[in-house]
C-alpha positions, 0 to 999 in steps of 0.5 A, a space after each residue: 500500500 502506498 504512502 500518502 504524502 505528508 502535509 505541508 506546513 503553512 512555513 512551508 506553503 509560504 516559501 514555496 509560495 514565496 520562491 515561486 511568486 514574491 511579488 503577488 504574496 507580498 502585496 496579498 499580506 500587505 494588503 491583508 496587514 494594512 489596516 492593522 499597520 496603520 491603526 498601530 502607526 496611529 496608536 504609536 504615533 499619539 503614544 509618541 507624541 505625548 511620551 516626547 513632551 513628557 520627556 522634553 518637560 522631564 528634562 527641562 524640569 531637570 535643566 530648570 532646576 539647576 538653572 535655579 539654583 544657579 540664578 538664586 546663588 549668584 543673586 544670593 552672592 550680589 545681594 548679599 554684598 549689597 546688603 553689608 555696604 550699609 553695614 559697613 557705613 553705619 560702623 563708621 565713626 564719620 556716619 555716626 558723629 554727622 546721624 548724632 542731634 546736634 544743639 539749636 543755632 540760628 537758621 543761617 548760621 546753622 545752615 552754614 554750618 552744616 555745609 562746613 561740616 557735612 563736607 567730609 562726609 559727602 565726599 566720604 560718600 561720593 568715594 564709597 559710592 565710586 568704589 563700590 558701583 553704586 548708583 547713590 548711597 546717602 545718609 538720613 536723620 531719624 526723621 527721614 531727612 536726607 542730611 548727607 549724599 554721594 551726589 550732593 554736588 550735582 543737580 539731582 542732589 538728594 540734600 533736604 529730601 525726606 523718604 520717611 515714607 520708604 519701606 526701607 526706612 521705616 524698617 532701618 528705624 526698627 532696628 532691622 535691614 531695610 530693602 525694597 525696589 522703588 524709583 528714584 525719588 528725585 532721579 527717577 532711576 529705578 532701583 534697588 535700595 538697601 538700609 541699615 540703623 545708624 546706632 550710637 549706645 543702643 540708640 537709632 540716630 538715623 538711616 544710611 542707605 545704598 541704591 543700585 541702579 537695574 543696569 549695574 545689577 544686571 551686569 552682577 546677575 546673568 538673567 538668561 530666560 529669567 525675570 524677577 518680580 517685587 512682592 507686588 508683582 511688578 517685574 523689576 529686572 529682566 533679561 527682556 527689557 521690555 518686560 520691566 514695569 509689566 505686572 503678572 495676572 492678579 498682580 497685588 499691585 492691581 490693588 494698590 491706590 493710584 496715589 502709592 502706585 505713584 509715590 512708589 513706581 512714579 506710574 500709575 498704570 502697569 501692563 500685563 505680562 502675557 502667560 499663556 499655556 501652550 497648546 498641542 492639538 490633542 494633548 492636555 494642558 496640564 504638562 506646564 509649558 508657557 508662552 511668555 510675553 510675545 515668545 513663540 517659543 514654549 518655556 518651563 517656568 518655574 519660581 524661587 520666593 524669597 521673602 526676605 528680600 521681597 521680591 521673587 525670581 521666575 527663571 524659564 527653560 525653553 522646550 522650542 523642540 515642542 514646536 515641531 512636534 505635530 510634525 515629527 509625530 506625522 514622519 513617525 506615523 509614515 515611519 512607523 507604517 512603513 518600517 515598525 522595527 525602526 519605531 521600536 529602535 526609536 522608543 528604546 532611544 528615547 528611553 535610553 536618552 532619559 536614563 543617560 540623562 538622569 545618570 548624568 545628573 546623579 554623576 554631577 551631583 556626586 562629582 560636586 559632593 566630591 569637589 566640595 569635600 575635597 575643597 573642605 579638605 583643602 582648606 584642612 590641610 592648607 591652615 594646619 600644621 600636619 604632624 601637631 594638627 594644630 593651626 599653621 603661620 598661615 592662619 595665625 596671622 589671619 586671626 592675628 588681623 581679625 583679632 587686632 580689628 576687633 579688639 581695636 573695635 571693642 576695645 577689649 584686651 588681647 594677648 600673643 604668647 610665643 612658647 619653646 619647648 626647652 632642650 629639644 634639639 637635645 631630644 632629637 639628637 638623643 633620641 633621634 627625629 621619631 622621638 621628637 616628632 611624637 614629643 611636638 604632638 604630645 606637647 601640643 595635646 598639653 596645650 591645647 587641653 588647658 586652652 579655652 575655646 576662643 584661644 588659638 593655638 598655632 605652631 610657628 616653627 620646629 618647637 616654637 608656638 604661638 597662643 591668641 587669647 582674645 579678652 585677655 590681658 597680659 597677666 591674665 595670660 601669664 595665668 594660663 601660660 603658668 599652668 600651661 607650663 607646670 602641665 608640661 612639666 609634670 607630663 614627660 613624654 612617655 618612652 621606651 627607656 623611660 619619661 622624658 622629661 619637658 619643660 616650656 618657655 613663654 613669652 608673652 605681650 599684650 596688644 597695643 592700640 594701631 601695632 602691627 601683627 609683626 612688631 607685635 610678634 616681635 614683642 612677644 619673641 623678645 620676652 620669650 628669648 629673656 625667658 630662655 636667657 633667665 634659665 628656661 622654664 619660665 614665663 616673661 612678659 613684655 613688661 618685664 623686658 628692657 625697651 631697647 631689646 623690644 625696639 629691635 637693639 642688641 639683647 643684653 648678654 645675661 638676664 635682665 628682667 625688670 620690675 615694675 611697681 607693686 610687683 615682685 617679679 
């Protein structure tokens, strides 16, 4: 009986049909597969659409954010250097003396005398305005007065005008920072104004104030795609200067009587500033693009408030590529029709693009983490003393200047002690470099347990310290430079063939009104070179030292210490 053939698999029909006639089964499946092709091109092509603009907002979201914090730190950094130029004037003795009342006289006489007098003052003003860039910076008495400007020689002179009414003097006459934008009173210059309280004893005498025009500020602010509004709404400073005066929709200045409109911004109207959304046919609204003013380009906004400063910044990332989306999801539809392996090519791009660029925003933020723990390190290694841990020459003459200021400042005392550890190079040669080295630290440790906090300890050379005590004076310092010693010398240094003993030598000098930080070290170097004279193990201080040694003469060859009346010493 004769085998039947077996059947056929449809794989195997199709490549027979396929060897034999292409060209008729290719356009039989394509005709048969058609409509399915174009329903899933025109589903993926809806799904492209708004997958593209989730991404785009996504990573603009991400650009905006850095973008943020970028304008926020740079209009951090100018403001707060704004904010300290009134500070700065307030301290001065010639802002002080002109803020204080001064008695009754004749009205010509009086009048005169307040030109004679404010002279310096102006001029000071002038200078300090010049130096700093600063459009105006001007002095007011406690009743808003203007006694004293930098411009008081030009033809917008402030002299005699009252700005009690400025938010910014109102709240420097509380006792706090004023700041607020307004236009000029007189010059009619918009700007920035910042205050600070004139005290004298605990007392408000009166007001300076600095004011920066919106042309120097710009160029101490990059403001790419951003502006910034006042606590009214109005915006103040953009990158667009066409925007400036424009209020945002339901702007609080809306509410504002004519007649503040007017005191404040010398305008009594105010445009709007267009935002309108951005509209994709067959997207919803919600994905948070805007057309700002007259752009054609949609933009991310996004705001950082701050009420501290009363104004807020609206920075926008532009998305332009949304434009061109309509027609990008037509090329994907006649793409996705004609190649689909292609569209399953082009999502897994897509996809891919935005883990690339998460990553590489994690990289940026763990690289800046880095530098700023490698700067902090930096810092460490660059005002320490390596082997000691304690503070190097470095950053003993820094405190050495701030701490001269201040005491200058509050008149408080302060002393320099140079120490020397007796007999090391003896140790050295004895016991070798190792053991001198753990004797530096050991001794170091010593100090630094009998110091209080403000003190500073800095290691100035091989076995030389130096010690800064603020609100100490000279006795009060040979105190503590006493019972450093006797810690020293009742703590050997532990060893192998047995305690090393140790002792120290000090010096010590108060500061004196206008001495330099090196005649001061001086000082105290020549009473610490008398205390090894006299036998080491000692403390001496400056007084007790003849004067021509602390001039600079030759130092006598054999002790001399001095005695001073009521002393025993």
């Amino acid at each position: 009986m004769p085998l039947l053939p077996r059947p056929l698999s449809p794989f195997t029909l199709f490549r027979q049909h396929a060897e034999r006639t292409p060209i008729r089964l290719l356009l039989l499946t394509l005709m048969l597969l058609l409509p399915c092709v174009l329903y899933v091109a025109d589903r993926y092509a809806d799904m492209w659409a708004v997958r593209a603009l989730d991404d785009m907002v996504a990573n603009a979201k991400a650009r905006l954010a850095l973008r943020q914090r970028t304008v926020n730190d740079e209009f951090e950094l100018a403001f707060a250097g704004l904010r300290r130029l009134p500070d700065l004037l307030a301290q001065d003795d010639r802002i002080r003396d002109e803020a204080a009342p001064r008695p009754e006289a004749a009205p010509r006489k009086q009048q005169q005398a307040d030109v004679r007098r404010r002279a310096p003052v102006n001029t000071f003003l002038k200078t300090f305005a010049e130096t700093m860039d600063l459009h105006i910076a001007w002095l007011m008495d406690h009743s808003g007065t203007c006694i004293a400007t930098s411009n008081y020689d030009s033809a917008d002179s402030l002299l005699g005008t009252n700005y009690s009414d400025r938010a910014y003097f109102i709240a420097a006459m509380s006792g706090e920072r004023g700041r607020q934008f307004a236009v000029g009173r007189v010059s009619s210059v918009p700007g920035f104004f910042f205050a600070s309280p004139v005290r004298q004893y605990g007392t408000v005498l009166g007001v300076v104030a600095v004011k920066t025009d919106l042309p120097t500020l710009s160029r101490r602010l990059r403001l790419d795609a951003a502006f910034i509004t006042d606590e009214q709404g109005v915006v103040v400073l953009a990158n667009d200067k066409t925007h400036i005066f424009h209020a945002l929709p339901d702007a609080p200045v809306r509410d504002m009587p004519i007649s503040a409109r007017i005191l404040r911004y010398k305008r009594e109207a105010f445009p709007e500033l267009s935002l309108r959304p951005f509209v994709v046919r067959g997207i919803d609204e919600k994905h948070g693009l805007t057309l700002i003013g007259d752009a054609t380009r949609p933009a991310l906004l996004g705001v950082i408030h701050r009420p501290q400063d009363g104004l807020s910044l609206h920075v926008a990332e532009e998305v332009g590529e949304a434009l061109s989306l309509e027609d990008r999801r037509q090329v994907r539809f006649h793409f996705a029709v004609l190649c689909g392996l292609a569209v399953l090519g082009t999502l897994l791009s897509a996809v891919i693009y935005t883990l690339h660029n998460h990553s590489q925003l994690r990289i940026i933020e763990g690289n800046n983490q880095a530098l700023t723990r490698l700067n902090e390190e930096l810092r460490r290694i660059a005002e320490r003393d390596h082997l000691t841990g304690c503070f190097n020459r470095r950053r003993l003459d820094e405190a050495m200047n701030a701490e001269l200021a201040r005491s200058a400042r509050s008149g408080h005392p302060l002393a320099l002690a140079m120490l020397d550890l007796d007999h090391f190079k003896a140790v050295n040669d004895q016991h070798g470099h190792g053991v001198g080295d753990a004797m530096l630290a050991h001794v170091t440790e010593i100090i630094r347990n009998q110091l209080r906090e403000p003190d500073l300890l800095a290691r100035v050379g091989g076995e030389e310290f130096a010690l800064l005590l603020p609100d100490t004076g000279e006795r009060e310092a040979v105190t503590l430079l006493e019972r450093v010693r006797r810690k020293v010398q009742e703590t050997p240094l532990p060893h192998a063939d047995g305690p090393i003993p140790m002792t120290v030598s000090a010096g010590v000098a108060e500061s004196r009104p206008d001495i330099e930080p090196g005649r001061w070290m001086h000082v105290a170097d020549a009473a610490l070179y008398m205390a090894k004279r006299c036998g080491r193990n000692r403390t001496v201080r400056a007084a007790q030292v003849p004067e021509e040694t602390l001039t600079g003469g030759s130092p006598p060859p054999h002790c001399v210490i001095l005695s001073e009346p009521g002393s025993e010493d």
